[in-house]
Structures are given as structure tokens and as C-alpha cells.
N, C-alpha and C positions, 0 to 999 in steps of 0.2 A: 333283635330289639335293643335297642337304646337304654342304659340302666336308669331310672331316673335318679335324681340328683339326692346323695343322703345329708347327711347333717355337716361331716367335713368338705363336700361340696357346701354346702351352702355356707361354713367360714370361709373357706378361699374367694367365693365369691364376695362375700361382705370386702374383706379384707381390699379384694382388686377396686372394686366398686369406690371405697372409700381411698385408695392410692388413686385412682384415677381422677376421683373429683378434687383432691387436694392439686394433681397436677393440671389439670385444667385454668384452677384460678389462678397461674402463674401469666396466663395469657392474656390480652387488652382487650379492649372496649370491642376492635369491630371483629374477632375471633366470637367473643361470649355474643355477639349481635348474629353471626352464622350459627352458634349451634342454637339458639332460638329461633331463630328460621326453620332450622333443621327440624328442629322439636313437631313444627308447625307441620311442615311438610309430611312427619311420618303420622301424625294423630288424624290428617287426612286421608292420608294410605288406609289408615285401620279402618277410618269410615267407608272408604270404597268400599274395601274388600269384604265388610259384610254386610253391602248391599242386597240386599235377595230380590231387590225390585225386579219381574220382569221384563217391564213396560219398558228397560232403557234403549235411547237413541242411540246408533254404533259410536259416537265420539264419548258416551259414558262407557258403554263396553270396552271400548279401547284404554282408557282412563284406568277402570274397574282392573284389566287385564296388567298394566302398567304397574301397580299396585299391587295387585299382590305377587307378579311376578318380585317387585323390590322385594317386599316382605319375605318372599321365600327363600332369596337369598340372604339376607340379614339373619335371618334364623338357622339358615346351614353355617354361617360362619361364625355365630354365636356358640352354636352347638359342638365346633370343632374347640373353636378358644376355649370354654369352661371345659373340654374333654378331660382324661386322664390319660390321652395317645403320650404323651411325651413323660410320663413320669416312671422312673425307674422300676422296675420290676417286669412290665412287657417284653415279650418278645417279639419280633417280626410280624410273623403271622398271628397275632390277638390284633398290633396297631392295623395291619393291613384289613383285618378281617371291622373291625370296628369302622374304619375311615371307609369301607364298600356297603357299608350300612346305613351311615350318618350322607351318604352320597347318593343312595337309591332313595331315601326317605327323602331327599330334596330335589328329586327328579320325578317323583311322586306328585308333590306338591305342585312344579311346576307342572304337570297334566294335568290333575286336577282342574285345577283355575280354568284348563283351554274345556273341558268338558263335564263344566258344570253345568251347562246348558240342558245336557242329558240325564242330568238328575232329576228332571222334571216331568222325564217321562220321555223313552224313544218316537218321537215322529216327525213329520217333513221340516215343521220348522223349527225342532231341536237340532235335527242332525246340523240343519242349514248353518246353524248359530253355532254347534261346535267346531265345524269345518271351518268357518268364518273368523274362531277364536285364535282356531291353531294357525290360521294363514299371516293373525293380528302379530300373533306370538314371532312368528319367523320376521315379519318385520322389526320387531319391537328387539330380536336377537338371531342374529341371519343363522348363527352356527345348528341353534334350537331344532333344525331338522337331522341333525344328526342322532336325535337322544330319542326323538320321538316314536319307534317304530316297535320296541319294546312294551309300548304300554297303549299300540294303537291296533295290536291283535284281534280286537272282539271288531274293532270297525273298519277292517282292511278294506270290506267293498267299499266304503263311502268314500276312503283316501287313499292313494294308490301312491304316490311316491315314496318309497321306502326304500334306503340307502340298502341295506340287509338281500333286500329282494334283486336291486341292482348289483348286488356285488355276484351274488350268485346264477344269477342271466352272466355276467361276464365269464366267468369262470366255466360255465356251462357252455356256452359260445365258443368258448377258448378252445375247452374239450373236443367239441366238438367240430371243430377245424383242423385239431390233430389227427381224431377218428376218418376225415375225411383224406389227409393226403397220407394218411396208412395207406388208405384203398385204393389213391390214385398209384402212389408211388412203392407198390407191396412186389413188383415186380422186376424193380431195379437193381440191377444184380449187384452192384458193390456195396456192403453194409454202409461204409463209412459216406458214400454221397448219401444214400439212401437215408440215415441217422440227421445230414445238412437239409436235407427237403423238408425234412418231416417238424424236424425241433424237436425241441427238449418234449418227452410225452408227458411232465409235468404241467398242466394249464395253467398252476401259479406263475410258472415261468414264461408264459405270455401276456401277461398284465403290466399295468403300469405299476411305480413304486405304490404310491399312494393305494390304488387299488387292491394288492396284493394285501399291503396292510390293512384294508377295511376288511378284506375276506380272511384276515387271520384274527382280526377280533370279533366278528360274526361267529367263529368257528370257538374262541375263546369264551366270549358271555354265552356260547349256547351248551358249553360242558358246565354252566354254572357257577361260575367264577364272579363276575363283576359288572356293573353297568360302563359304556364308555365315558371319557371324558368329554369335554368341550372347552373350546378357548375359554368360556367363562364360568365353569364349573371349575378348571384348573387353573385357574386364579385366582378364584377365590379360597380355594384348598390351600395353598401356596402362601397367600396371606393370611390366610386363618391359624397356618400351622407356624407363622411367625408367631404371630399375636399370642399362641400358645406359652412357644418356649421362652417368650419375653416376659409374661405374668410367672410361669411357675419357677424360672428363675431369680425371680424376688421373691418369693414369698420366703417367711422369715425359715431358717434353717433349711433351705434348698439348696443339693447339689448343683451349683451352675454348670458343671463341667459334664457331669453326666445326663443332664437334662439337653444339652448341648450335643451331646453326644448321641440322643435317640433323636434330635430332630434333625440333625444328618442324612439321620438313618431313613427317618422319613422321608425326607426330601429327593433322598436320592429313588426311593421306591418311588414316589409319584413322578418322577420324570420319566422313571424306565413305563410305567404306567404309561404316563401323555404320550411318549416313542410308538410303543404298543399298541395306541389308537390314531396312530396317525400323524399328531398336532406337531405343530412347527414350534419349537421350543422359542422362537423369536414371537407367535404371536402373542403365544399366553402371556411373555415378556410384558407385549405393549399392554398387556389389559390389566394384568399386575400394576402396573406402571400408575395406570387410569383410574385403577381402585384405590390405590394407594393417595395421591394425589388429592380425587376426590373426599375421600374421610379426611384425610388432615385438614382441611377447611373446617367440619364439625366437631372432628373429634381430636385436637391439637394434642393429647397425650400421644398417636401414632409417632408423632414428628421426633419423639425420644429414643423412639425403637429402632432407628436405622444409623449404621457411622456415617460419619458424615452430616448427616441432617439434624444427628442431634446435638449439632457445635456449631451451626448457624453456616456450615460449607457448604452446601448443597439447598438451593432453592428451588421452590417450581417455576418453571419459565411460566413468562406474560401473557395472555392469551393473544390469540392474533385471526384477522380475518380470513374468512374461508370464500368462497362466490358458492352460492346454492348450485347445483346442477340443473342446468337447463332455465335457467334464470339469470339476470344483470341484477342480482341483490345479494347482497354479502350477512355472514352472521359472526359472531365472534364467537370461538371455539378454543379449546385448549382438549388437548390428544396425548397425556403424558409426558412433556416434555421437562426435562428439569434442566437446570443452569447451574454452577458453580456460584461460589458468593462475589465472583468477578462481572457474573453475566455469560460466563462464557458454558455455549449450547453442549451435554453432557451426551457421551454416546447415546444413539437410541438402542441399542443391543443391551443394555447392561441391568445388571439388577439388582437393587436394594443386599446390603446383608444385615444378619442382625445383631445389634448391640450387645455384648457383656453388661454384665453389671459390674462398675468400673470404680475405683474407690480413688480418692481425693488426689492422688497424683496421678494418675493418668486423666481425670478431667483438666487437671490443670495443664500437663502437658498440649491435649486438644484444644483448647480457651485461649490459650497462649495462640497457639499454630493459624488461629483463624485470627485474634486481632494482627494478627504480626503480617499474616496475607493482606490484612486490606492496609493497613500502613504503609508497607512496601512499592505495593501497588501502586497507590496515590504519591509517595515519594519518588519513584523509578519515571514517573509519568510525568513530574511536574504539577502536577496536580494541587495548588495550594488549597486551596478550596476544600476539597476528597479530603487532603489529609489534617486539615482541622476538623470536619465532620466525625473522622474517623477518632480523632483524639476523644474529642468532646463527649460522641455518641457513647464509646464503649465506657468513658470514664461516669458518666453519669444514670449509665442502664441498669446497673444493679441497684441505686439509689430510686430510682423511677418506678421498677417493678416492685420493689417491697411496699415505696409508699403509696403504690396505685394510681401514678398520677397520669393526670390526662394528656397524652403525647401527639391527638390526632391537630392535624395543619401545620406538623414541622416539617421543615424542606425535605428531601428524600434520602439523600443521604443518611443524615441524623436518624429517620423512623427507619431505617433499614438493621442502621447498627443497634436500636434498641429493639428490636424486631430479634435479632440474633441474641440480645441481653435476654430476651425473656426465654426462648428453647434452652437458651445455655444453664440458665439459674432451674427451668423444671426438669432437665435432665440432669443434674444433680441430687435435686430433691426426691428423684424417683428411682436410683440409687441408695437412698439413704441416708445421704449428708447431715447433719442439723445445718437452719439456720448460720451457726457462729463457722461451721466450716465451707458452708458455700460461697459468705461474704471474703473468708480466709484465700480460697481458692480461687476466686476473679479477681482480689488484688494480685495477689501473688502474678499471677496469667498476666493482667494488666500490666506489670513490672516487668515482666520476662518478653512482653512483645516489645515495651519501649527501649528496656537493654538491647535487643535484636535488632530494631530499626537503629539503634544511636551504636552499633558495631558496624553495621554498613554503611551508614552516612554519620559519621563524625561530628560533622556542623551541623549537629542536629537542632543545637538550640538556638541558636541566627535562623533555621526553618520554622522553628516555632515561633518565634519573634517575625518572621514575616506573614506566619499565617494568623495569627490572635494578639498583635500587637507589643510594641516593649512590654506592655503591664502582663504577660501572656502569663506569669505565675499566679496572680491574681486572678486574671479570667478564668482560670484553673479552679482555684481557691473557692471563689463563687458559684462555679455549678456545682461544685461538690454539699457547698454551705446551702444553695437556696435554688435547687434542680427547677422548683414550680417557675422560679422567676427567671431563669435562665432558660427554660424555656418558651416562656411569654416573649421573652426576646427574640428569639429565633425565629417564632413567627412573624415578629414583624419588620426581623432583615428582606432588603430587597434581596430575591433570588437570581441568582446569573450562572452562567454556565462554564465549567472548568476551561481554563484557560490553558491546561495542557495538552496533549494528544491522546486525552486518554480510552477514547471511543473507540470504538471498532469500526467505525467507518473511515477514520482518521488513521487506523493504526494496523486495522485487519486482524483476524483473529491470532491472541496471543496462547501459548502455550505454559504461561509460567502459571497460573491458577492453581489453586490447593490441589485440584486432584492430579495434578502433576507426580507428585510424591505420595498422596494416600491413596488411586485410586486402588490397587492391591488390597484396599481395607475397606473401601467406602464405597466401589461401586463397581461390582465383578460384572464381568463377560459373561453373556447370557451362554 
């Protein structure tokens, strides 16, 4: 059983609660416009799911199903994050023993919901309705039949496909094909051919990989051990055990190092875990990937938690269309893909790591490293255009977010690098910075990218003079002085498109982008 939460749980949680919404407002108008969406969307959730109507149509039960399927995941990875798995004192087996707990009570939940139907009483058209749930559920999450056979015991007549039951027909099979060229070949007088007819008399050793491991964790949850994973059970595990060690590594007076140090530890037991049932460490990858992606839209404190992501390096790719199956109609989709701050498309094998809590010089080290990439970039490329964007955006992002000003209809450029102003200033703030050392920290950054770019292009200021005019210290002066009106202007420059090569279709993909040099930090091999 689960401890309920005591009274230092419920400071921690204050504390996060209130770090989190200070890092939130560091974000603009159409972020704070998603997580009110969001809002919208889960207060709907909660009314589905405690619909008890039975009268509904199957596109409400499918709805209904939807619904609290989210729900039940939201509350397992809730329940991981506020945990106490990562805080010193634990040993191995208490976090293992606790996270096989917190992971059956959420595989609970999700049966549940498929056979609620039969709360109402076993008969023909209960059953019909939970069969019908559980078939809604596989669609709604194809993996979902891997988990379900553990808690569909009392109705195995009614459902018969059971992974468990399959594994052990094979094994059985297996056996018993051995038993059979025993008897054929029991009279062949040389041991050694005799031993090549027969095979190994172990039937594990006649299965496939995969199989073999389904029939070794059948054999594992039935001595009492644990439930299996799923791609999307060990995803969410995976990101929830981030979410952990990145709150309780700020809270005030935490060891980071050691708290670092048990989620390691964790991490490396839920892999051997995922190994042990089977899963492809690349898929859970992608759904990692998917979940991760998806909350940062509502919940923009994620976007601080990961290197990389939280220095404006690392974006989610654009979404792009897909053609429905078996259809001429297309839908637009995004599948976890993230890009560099170049645009350019990041491994798909790779994944997230998580951030230190990082104190005023190494944000400025990173601050620097990413304005200095996109300046270079739009210089190396000819790029006049880019790299006045590039000047103008980063020089006036820190001045924009504090004073909350309204940045949406500026060319793209510009909103990109103020896009990267706003992650860069909350992930400082959720470190710890004040105020006077954040704005300390983006000059400084700002000074050390334009050092950087003016050691490798010398003529730096005849480039600046081409790209913002002679008066170009002036144009300077004034977005600093009067950002709201500099940027009125903005909008209403005609827009055109860089006159360098600096496109990928022009140029093919480049390899000089930031994670050229950080990926080692910012985006490890799955």
C-alpha cells in the first residue's frame, strides 16, 4: 500500500507547486492560451469519468474509456513525482519494492475502467459491454494487451487471448516435439548425431527471442514479483522518475548529487526491468519522446528539465502531414520529433537527460553557447536578414519577458529568439537566480556570443552596418530604450526571405548545429 502523503509531503508539495507556477509566468500569451485549453480539456475528462449513466451510445463509452484511461495515467506519474523513490536513505529493494506497487495500482485502474460495465451486475449484456471496453482499450493503446491477462482471471471464458496462456502452448509445443524425436530417434546409435536430431531438451531453446522472454516473465510475476511493463507504462515511469529527481533536487537544502545518484540507480533497474519483459528500449524511447513533447505545450516548466531544451538548443520539430490509411485524406501529426535551434532533425534513438541544478556560471556559459550558434550560423551563411534577427531578438528578449510585452505577429525569426529568451530567463529562475542575477547572466551571455562571433568575423561591424543600417548603434539603443515600439515596427516591415543559402534545401543538411559539440550532454543514445 502506498503511504499517504504526511505533513512534509504536503510542504514539498506546496513548495514545488509554488516553483512551478512562478516558472510558468515566465512563458507568453499563446503557452498560458495552451495550458487553459488544457485546463479545459482535463475538467471534461473528470466529467466523463464519473459518468455512471448507462444508457450511453458506444462513441460516449469510447470517450468515457479515453478519459479515464488519461486520467489513470496522470495519476501514476503524479504519484511517482511526489514519491520519496529518490531521496536518500532508500535502498534498492524499498525503491523497487515501492515503484512495483505505485505500477500495479495503475494497471488496476486501467482494468478497472474496461470492466466497469460488470459492476452492474454479471449478464449477457454486461459481459458484452466489458469485452467491448477491453477491445475499445487495445485500440485506444495496441500494447494494453500485454498487461491485461493478470487481472482477467475470473473471466478467462469470456476472453481468451491471453499472452501468458500463449506463451505457455509454445513452450508446451516446443516440449513436446522434443518428447517426440526422443522416440523417433532413441535408437540411433551415435550419441553425438543423436543429441543434433533431437536438440537442445531445453523447449526455452526452441523459441523465438522474444517468446522465450515472455515465458521468463510469466514464470517471474507468477513467483510474485511484479507486474510487466508496457511501452507506455515504461514511459511514463521513465518520465516521472525524471520529474522526481528534478523537484527534489531543488528543494531547498537537497543533496543534488546524491539524489542524482539514486535516480541512476533507478533508472538503470527499470531498464533491466523493460529488458526482462521484453520491450525494445527504442520504443519506449519514442513514447518518452511523445510524452515529453506533449506536456511541454501545457506544462512549459518540463521545457527546464532537460540540457539542452532548457537553453533554447533543442526544439520540437513542426508537425507535418501524414495520409490516413486506406484513405486520399491527410491529417497533421507530430510523433516526437525534436530539431536543434538550427532546424536540424535530432536522432530519433536518443533521449532526453536531466538537468543539474546549475548556478550563474554555467547558465551563462550555456546562454552564450546558444546565442553564439545562431549568430554564427546566419554569418557563415550570409544571411543578413537571420543575423540581424538574431542580434535584435536575443538583445531585447530579456527586456520583453520581464515587461510582459506582447510579442505575437513578429516575423519568425525575432519570435523564435524571444521564444529561446523566455525557457533561458525560467530556467534560471528555477535554479534559483534573483531577478538582478538573471538580467547579470544574459548580458554577460549576450556579450560573450557577440565577442565570439566578432573573433571569427573581424568585420563584424561593416556587417552590422549592412544589416541595421549606419545608424545601426542607435537601432540598437532604441530596442533596448522602447522594446514595445520596436517592436510595432517589426510588424510592420515587409517580410522577405534570406538571401543566403541558408536553407536545407539549398544547402542539405548541415552538421555544425549545437549538438555537434553537446550532444554527449544534451541528447544521449537511447
Amino acid at each position: 500500500m502506498i503511504d499517504e502523503p504526511g505533513p512534509e509531503d504536503d510542504r514539498s508539495g506546496a513548495w514545488r507547486e509554488r516553483l512551478r507556477d512562478r516558472a510558468r509566468a515566465f512563458f507568453g500569451a499563446k503557452t498560458q492560451e495552451r495550458m487553459a485549453d488544457r485546463e479545459r480539456v482535463h475538467r471534461i475528462d473528470i466529467d466523463r469519468a464519473e459518468d455512471e449513466a448507462e444508457a450511453l451510445g458506444q462513441r460516449e463509452q469510447l470517450l468515457r474509456l479515453r478519459a479515464e484511461t488519461r486520467l489513470a495515467g496522470e495519476k501514476y506519474m503524479a504519484s511517482l513525482r511526489d514519491s520519496k523513490l529518490l531521496v536518500p536513505g532508500f535502498n534498492d529493494e524499498e525503491r523497487t519494492r515501492e515503484l512495483d506497487v505505485m505500477h500495479h495500482v495503475y494497471m488496476q485502474m486501467m482494468m478497472q475502467s474496461c470492466l466497469k460495465p460488470l459492476s452492474r451486475g454479471v449478464n449477457a449484456n454486461s459481459v458484452v459491454q466489458a469485452v467491448g471496453m477491453v477491445m475499445a482499450m487495445r485500440m485506444l493503446a495496441p500494447d494494453f494487451k500485454k498487461e491485461m491477462d493478470s487481472y482477467l482471471q475470473p473471466f478467462k471464458d469470456k476472453i481468451q487471448e491471453r499472452i501468458d496462456t500463449r506463451a505457455r502452448a509454445m513452450v508446451a509445443s516446443a516440449g513436446s516435439g522434443i518428447a517426440h524425436r526422443q522416440r523417433i530417434f532413441k535408437d540411433v546409435p551415435s550419441d553425438a548425431r543423436r543429441e543434433r536430431l533431437i536438440g537442445s531438451p531445453d523447449p526455452r531453446d526452441h523459441l523465438t527471442k522474444k517468446w522465450r522472454k515472455r515465458f521468463d516473465a510469466v514464470q517471474h510475476r507468477e513467483r510474485g514479483h511484479r507486474e510487466m511493463f508496457t511501452p507506455d507504462s515504461a514511459a511514463m515511469t521513465e518520465v516521472a522518475l525524471m520529474e522526481n529527481a528534478f523537484w527534489k533536487m531543488r528543494e531547498p537544502g537537497a543533496d543534488a548529487g546524491l539524489i542524482r545518484d539514486s535516480y541512476r540507480a533507478m533508472r538503470k533497474r527499470l531498464h533491466q526491468q523493460m529488458s526482462e519483459d521484453g520491450l525494445e528500449r527504442q520504443e519506449v524511447v519514442q513514447r518518452a519522446r511523445t510524452i515529453i513533447g506533449e506536456r511541454m505545450e501545457y506544462e512549459p516548466e518540463l521545457r527546464t528539465m532537460f540540457n539542452g531544451v532548457a537553453h533554447g538548443r533543442i526544439i520540437k520539430a513542426p508537425t507535418h502531414e501524414e495520409r490516413i490509411a486506406g484513405s486520399d485524406r491527410v491529417r497533421t501529426v507530430w510523433s516526437g520529433e525534436f530539431d536543434d535551434q538550427l532546424g536540424q532533425r535530432l536522432p530519433e534513438d536518443g533521449m532526453f537527460t536531466l538537468r543539474r541544478p546549475m548556478d550563474a556560471d554555467a547558465h551563462q556559459v550555456q546562454l552564450a553557447e546558444t546565442m553564439k550558434t545562431s549568430m554564427l550560423d546566419a554569418l557563415s551563411h550570409g544571411d543578413q536578414e537571420g543575423y540581424g534577427g538574431n542580434m535584435l531578438g536575443y538583445l531585447v528578449g530579456f527586456t520583453a519577458q520581464k515587461q510582459g510585452l506582447d510579442t505575437s505577429g513578429l516575423p519568425d525569426m525575432l519570435q523564435h529568439r524571444l521564444d529561446q529568451s523566455e525557457v533561458m530567463i525560467a530556467s534560471m529562475d528555477i535554479d534559483g537566480l534573483s531577478p538582478d542575477e538573471q538580467q547579470r547572466v544574459y548580458s554577460n551571455a549576450y556579450v560573450d556570443a557577440l565577442e565570439a562571433a566578432n573573433e571569427k568575423y573581424p568585420d563584424l561591424e561593416a556587417e552590422l552596418r549592412r544589416n541595421l543600417g549606419e545608424n545601426w548603434q542607435q537601432t540598437l539603443q532604441t530596442a533596448v530604450d522602447d522594446p514595445c515600439a520596436f517592436f510595432e515596427e517589426q510588424r510592420l516591415k515587409p517580410r522577405s526571405r534570406p538571401t543566403g543559402p541558408s536553407s536545407e534545401q539549398e544547402t542539405g543538411p548541415r552538421n555544425d548545429g549545437p549538438n555537434a559539440e553537446t550532444d554527449s550532454e544534451s541528447y544521449q543514445p537511447a
